[in-house]
C-alpha positions as semicolon CSV with decimal commas, in nm:
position;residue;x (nm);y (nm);z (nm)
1;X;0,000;0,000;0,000
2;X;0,108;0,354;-0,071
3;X;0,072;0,689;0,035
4;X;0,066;1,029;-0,074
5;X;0,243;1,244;0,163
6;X;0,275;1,642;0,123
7;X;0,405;1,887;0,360
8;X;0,424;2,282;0,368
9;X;0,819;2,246;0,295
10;X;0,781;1,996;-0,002
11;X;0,486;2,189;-0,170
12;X;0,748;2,555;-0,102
13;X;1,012;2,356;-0,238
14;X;0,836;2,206;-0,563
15;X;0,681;2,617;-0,644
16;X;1,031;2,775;-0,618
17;X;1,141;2,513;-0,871
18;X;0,827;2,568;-1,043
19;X;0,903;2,925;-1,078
20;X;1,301;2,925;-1,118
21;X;1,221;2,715;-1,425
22;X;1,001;2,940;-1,564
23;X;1,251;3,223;-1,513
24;X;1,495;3,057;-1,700
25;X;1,278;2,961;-2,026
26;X;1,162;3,365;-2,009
27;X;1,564;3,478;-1,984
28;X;1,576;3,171;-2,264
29;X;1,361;3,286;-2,520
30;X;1,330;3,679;-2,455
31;X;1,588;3,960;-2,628
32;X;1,636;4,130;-2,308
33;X;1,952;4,090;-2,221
34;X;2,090;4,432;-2,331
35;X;1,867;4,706;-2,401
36;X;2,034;4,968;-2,638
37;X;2,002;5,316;-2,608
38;X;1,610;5,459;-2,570
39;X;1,479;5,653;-2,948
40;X;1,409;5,958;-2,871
41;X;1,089;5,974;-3,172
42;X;0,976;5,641;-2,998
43;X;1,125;5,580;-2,642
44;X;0,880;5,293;-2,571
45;X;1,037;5,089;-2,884
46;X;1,450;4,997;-2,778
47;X;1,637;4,781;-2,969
48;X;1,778;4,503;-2,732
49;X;1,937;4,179;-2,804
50;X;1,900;3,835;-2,598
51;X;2,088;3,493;-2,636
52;X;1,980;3,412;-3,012
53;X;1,709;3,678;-3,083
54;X;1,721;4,064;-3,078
55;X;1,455;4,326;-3,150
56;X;1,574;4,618;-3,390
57;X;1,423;4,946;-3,504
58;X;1,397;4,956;-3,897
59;X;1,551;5,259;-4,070
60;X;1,166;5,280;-4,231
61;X;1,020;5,357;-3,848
62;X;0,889;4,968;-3,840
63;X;1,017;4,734;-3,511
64;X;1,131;4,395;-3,596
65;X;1,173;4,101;-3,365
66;X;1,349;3,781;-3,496
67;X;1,585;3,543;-3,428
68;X;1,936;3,558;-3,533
69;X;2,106;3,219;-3,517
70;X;1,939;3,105;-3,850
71;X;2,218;2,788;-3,844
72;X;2,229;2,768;-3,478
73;X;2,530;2,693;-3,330
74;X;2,684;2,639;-3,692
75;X;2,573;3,001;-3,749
76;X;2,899;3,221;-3,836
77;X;3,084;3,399;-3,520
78;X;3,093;3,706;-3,648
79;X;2,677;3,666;-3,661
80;X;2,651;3,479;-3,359
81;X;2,930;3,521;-3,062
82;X;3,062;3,208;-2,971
83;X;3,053;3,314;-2,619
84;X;2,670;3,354;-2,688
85;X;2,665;2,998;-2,781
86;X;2,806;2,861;-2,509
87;X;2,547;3,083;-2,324
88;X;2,279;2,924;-2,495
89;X;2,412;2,571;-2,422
90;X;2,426;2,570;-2,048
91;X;2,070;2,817;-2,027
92;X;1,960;2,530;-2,222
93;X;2,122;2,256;-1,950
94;X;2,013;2,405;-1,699
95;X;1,625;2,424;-1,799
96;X;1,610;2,109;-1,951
97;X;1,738;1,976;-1,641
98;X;1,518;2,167;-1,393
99;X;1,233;2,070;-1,574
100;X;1,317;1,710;-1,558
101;X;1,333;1,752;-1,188
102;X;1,000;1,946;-1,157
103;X;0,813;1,661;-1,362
104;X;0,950;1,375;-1,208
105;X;0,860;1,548;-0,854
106;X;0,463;1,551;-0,965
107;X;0,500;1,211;-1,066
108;X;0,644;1,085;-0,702
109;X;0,278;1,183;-0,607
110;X;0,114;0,922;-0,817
111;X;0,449;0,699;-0,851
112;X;0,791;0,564;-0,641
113;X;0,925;0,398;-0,946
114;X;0,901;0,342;-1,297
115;X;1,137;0,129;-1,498
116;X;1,256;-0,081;-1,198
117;X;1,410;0,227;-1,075
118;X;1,339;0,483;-0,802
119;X;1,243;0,816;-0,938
120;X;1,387;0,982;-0,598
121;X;1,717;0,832;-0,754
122;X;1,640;0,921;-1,105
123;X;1,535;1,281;-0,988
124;X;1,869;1,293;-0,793
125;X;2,087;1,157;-1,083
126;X;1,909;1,408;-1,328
127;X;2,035;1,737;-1,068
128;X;2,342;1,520;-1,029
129;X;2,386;1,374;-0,683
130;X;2,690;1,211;-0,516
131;X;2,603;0,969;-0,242
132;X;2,326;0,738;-0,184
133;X;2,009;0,792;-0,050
134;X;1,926;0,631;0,265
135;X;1,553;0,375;0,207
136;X;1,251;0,494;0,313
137;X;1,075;0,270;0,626
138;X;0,736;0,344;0,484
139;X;0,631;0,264;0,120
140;X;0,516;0,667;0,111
141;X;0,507;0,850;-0,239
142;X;0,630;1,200;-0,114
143;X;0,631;1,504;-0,298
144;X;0,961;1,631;-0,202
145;X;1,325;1,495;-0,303
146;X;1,619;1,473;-0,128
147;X;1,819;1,579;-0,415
148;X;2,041;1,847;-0,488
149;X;1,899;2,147;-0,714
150;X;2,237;2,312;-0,703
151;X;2,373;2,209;-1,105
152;X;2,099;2,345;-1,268
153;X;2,147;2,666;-1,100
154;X;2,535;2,628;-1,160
155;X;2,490;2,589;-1,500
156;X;2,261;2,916;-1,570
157;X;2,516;3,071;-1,398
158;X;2,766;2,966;-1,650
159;X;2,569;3,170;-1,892
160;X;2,557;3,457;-1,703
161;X;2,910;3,495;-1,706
162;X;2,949;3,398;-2,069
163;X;2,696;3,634;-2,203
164;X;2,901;3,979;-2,140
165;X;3,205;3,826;-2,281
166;X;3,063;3,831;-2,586
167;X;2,993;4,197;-2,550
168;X;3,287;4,261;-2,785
169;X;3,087;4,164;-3,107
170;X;3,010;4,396;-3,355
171;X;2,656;4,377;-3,342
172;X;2,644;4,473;-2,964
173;X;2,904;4,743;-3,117
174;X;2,575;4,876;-3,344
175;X;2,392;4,847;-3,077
176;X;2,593;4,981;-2,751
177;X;2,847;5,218;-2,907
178;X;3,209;5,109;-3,010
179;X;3,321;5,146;-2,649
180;X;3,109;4,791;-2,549
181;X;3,382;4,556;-2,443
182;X;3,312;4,247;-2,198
183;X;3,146;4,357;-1,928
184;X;3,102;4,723;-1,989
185;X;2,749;4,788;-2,202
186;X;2,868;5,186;-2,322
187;X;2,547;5,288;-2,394
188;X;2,319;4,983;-2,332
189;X;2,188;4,889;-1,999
190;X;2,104;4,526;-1,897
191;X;1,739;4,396;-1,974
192;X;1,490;4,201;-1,766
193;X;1,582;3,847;-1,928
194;X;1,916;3,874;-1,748
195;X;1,758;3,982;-1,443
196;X;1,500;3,691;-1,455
197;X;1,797;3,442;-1,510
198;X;1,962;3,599;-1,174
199;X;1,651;3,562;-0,977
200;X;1,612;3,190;-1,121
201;X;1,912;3,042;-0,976
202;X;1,902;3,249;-0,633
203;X;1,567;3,026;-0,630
204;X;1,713;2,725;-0,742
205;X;1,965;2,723;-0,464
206;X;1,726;2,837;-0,220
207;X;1,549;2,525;-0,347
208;X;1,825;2,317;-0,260
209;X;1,834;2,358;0,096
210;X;1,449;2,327;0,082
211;X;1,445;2,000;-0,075
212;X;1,660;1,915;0,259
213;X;1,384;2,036;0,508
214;X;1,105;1,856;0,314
215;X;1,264;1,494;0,318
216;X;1,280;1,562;0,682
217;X;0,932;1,755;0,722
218;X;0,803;1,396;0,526
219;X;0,973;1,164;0,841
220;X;0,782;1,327;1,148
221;X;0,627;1,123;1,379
222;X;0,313;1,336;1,306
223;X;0,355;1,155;0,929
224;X;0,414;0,806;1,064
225;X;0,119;0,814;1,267
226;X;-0,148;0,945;1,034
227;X;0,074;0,697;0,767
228;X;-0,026;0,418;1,048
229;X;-0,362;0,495;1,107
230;X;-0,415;0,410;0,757
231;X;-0,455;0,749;0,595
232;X;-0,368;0,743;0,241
233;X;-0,363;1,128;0,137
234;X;-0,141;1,252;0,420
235;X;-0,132;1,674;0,403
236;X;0,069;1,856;0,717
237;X;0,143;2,192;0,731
């Protein structure tokens, strides 16, 4: 028999991983990550570039939003930074794995293994764990992990750091004056999608060390008891 255990610290846990990942697929997909100097005809329209798209101001007055790694990573250097690639790579990572880890949490509440395998230890192996982790008394389905968020949050960070070295290009040039250089914008100023990936892995290590207080939250002996008096949808705040 299972049960379905959840607990103020996992359900806090599994919404700032909720919301880290979707702060990485908005600094993912958005050109925000350096606005360029404001228009004066049209302050409200800035040209700003992200990881593969930008947003540019037509010399006809129209506003154009596109992508600009039309062969991907293949796509020339002088188009498409190769620091900017490498961005793109571990943003990538670290969603991709982040979401992994947010799915297979929902599915702990329905599931404790698939495949022959325990999706704690999948989950775990997926934010790359070291160690083993230590079998569970009670045949509960929690919805917390003991696993560590940290890499995802690592890898984002990664990006963060790889994104203004590529601030040397000539199309941040156009756009930022011929004085941008890595880490100094000239004339551009740093959009919300970099901001957004900040905030996303300050909440994916916060969720790290909450993933630790819900595996313990899930072994109280106010769990065990309602587990033993046969309740099968445990909730404890």
């Amino acid at each position: 028999m299972c049960y379905v255990i959840i607990t103020s610290a996992s359900l806090v846990w599994f919404l700032c991983s909720l919301v880290a990942d979707m702060l990485f697929a908005v600094a993912l997909v958005t050109p925000k990550w350096l606005l360029g100097p404001a228009q004066a005809a049209n302050p409200r329209r800035q040209s700003s570039v992200g990881i593969y798209t930008r947003c540019k101001v037509m010399q006809e007055g129209g506003f154009h939003c596109g992508r600009f790694d039309l062969d991907g990573l293949a796509t020339d250097s002088s188009v498409y930074p190769g620091e900017w690639k490498a961005a793109m790579f571990f943003v990538s990572l670290g969603f991709i794995l982040l979401s992994v880890t947010v799915l297979l949490t929902l599915l702990t509440c329905c599931r404790q293994s698939a495949f022959g395998k325990s999706i704690h230890n999948m989950t775990a192996c997926a934010q790359v764990v070291s160690g083993k982790k230590e079998a569970n008394p009670l045949p509960i389905l929690s919805c917390s992990t003991t696993n560590d968020a940290r890499f995802p949050g690592i890898s984002v960070m990664l990006a963060l750091f790889l994104h203004p070295l590529g601030w040397r290009a000539a199309r941040v040039q156009r756009l930022c004056g011929p004085e941008a250089e890595p880490f100094y914008p000239a004339d551009c100023s740093i959009g919300i999608s970099f901001y957004c990936a900040v905030i996303g892995v300050l909440l994916t290590f916060a969720a790290a060390g909450l993933s630790l207080k819900a595996e313990s939250s899930n072994m109280r002996s106010r769990v065990r008891r309602s587990v033993e008096s046969g309740n099968k949808l445990v909730c404890i705040p």
